[in-house]
C-alpha positions as CSV (number, residue, x, y, z in Angstrom):
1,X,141.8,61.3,160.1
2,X,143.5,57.9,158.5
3,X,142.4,55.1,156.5
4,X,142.9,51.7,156.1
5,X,142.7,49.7,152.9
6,X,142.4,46.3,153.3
7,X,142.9,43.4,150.6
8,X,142.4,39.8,149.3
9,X,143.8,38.7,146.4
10,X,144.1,35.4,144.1
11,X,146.2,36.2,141.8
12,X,147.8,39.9,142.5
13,X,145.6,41.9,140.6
14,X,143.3,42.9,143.5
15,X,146.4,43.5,145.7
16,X,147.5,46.1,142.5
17,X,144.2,48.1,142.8
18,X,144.4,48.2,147.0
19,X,147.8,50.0,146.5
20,X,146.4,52.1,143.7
21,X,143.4,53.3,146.0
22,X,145.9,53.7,148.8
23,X,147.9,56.2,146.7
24,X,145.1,57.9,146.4
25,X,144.0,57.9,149.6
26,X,147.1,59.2,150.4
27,X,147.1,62.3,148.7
28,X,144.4,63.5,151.6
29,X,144.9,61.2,154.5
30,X,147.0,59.3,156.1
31,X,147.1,55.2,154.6
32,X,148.1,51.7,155.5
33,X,147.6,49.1,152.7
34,X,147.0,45.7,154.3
35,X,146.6,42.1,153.3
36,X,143.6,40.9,154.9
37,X,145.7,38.0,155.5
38,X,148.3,39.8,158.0
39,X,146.0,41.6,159.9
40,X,144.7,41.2,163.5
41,X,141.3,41.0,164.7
42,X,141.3,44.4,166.4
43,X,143.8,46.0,164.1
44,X,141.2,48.5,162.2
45,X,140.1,50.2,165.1
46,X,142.2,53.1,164.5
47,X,140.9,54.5,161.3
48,X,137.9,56.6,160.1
49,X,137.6,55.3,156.6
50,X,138.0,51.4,156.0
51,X,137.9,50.5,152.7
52,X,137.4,46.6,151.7
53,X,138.6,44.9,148.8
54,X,138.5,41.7,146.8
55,X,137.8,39.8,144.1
56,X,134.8,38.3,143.1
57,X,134.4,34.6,142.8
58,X,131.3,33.0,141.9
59,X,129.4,36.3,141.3
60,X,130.1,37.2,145.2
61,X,132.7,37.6,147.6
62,X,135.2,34.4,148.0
63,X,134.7,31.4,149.9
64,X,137.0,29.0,151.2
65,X,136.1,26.7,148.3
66,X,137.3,29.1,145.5
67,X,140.2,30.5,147.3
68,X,141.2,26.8,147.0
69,X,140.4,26.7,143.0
70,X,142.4,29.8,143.1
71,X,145.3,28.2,144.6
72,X,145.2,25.0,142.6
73,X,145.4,27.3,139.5
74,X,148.2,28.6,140.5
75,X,149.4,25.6,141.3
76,X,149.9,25.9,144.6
77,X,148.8,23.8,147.6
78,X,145.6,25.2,149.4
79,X,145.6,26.9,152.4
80,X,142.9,28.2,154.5
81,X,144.1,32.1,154.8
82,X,140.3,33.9,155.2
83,X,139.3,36.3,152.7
84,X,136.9,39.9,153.5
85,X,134.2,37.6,153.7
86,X,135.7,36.0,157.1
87,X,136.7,39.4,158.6
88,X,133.4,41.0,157.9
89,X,131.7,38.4,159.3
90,X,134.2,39.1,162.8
91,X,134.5,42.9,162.6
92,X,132.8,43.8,165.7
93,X,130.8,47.2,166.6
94,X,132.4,50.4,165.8
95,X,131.8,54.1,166.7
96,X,129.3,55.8,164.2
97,X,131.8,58.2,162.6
98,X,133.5,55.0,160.9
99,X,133.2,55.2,157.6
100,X,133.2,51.9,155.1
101,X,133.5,51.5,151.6
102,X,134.4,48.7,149.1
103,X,135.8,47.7,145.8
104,X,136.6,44.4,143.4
105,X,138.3,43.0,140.8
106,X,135.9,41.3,138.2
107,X,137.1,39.6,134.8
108,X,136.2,41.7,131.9
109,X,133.8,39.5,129.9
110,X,131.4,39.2,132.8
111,X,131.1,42.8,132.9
112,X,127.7,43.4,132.4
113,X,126.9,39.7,134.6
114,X,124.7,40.4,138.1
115,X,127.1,40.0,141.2
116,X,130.0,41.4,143.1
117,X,132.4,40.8,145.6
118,X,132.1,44.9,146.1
119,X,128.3,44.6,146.4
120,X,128.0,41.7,148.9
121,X,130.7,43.3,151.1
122,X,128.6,46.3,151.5
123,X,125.6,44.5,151.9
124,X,127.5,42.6,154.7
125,X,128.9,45.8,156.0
126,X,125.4,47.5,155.8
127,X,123.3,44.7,157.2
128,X,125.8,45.0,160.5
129,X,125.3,48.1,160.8
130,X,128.2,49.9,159.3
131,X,128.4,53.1,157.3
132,X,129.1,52.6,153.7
133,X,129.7,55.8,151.9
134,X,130.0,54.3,148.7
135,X,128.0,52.1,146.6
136,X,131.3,49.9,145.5
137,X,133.9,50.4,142.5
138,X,134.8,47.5,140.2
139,X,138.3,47.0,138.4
140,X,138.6,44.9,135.6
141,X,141.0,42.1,134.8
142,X,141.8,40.9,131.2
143,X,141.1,36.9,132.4
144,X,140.5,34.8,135.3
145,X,144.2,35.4,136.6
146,X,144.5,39.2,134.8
147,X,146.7,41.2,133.8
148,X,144.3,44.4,134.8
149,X,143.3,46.2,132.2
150,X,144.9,49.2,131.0
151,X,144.2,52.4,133.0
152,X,142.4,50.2,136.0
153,X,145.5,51.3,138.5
154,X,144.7,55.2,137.6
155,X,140.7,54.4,137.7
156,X,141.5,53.1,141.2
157,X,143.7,55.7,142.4
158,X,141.4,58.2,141.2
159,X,138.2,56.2,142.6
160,X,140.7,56.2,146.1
161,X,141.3,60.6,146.2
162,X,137.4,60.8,145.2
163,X,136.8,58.5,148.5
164,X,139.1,60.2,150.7
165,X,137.3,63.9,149.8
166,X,133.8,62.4,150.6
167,X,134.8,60.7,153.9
168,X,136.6,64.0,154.5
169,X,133.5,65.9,154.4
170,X,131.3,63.6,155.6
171,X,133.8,63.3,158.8
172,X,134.2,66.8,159.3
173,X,129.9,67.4,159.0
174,X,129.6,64.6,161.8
């Protein structure tokens, strides 16, 4: 059994928390940590647990339109790299033992605020007919562009060995 942890980030933070649930991951399965950016169309269909991550924009997953805000922030001159939002929407059939979950990184302040980019990926994931085995973790940034706050890399690798035990025993049931 392996896993696959796939990112996107704006500004690093949600790439911080994807390695943090990989090392967690890791202490029970196999792990490959991957920009959602770099990877291929096809390049999932290995794994038993897929676990998709990014932040939330606009109470939701991203869209090219605030990827681009993102960039401008930063500075930088927009591209059009797709987000989870794009490779959810292409992620074709899969065997039923695949096993989904998802996670995001959400400013602070708008903690207690309706909508997430870990939320709409399940729903997404769900409505296609995935298996989600978990409802969706959030991490928590100090400000639009971070720093996480304290303790949000050992939340996350703890959320990622939690994962990894369920999928385990719900792989090993099936």
């Amino acid at each position: 059994m392996s896993a696959l942890v796939i990112y996107e980030t704006s500004f690093g933070n949600t790439a911080l928390v994807a390695r943090a649930v990989g090392d967690g991951i890791a202490t029970r399965m196999p792990v490959r940590v991957r920009s959602v950016s770099s990877l291929g169309d096809d390049e999932a269909d290995g794994e038993d647990l897929v676990v998709v991550g990014g932040p939330t924009h606009a109470f939701g997953m991203s869209r090219p339109q605030t990827r681009h805000e993102a960039q401008e922030r930063l500075g930088d001159r927009p591209s059009d790299y797709p987000g989870i939002r794009e490779w959810i929407d292409r992620l074709s059939p899969d065997r039923d033992l695949r096993l989904y979950a998802t996670f995001d990184t959400r400013v602070e302040k708008v903690r207690h605020l309706p909508g997430s980019a870990a939320h709409a990926a399940a729903r997404a994931l769900r409505h296609e007919g995935h298996r989600v085995v978990d409802r969706g973790a959030s991490f928590y940034v100090a400000d639009t562009e971070g720093p996480l706050l304290p303790h949000e890399r050992d939340r996350a690798r703890e959320w990622g060995e939690r994962l990894a035990v369920r999928s385990l025993e719900m792989l090993q049931r099936a």
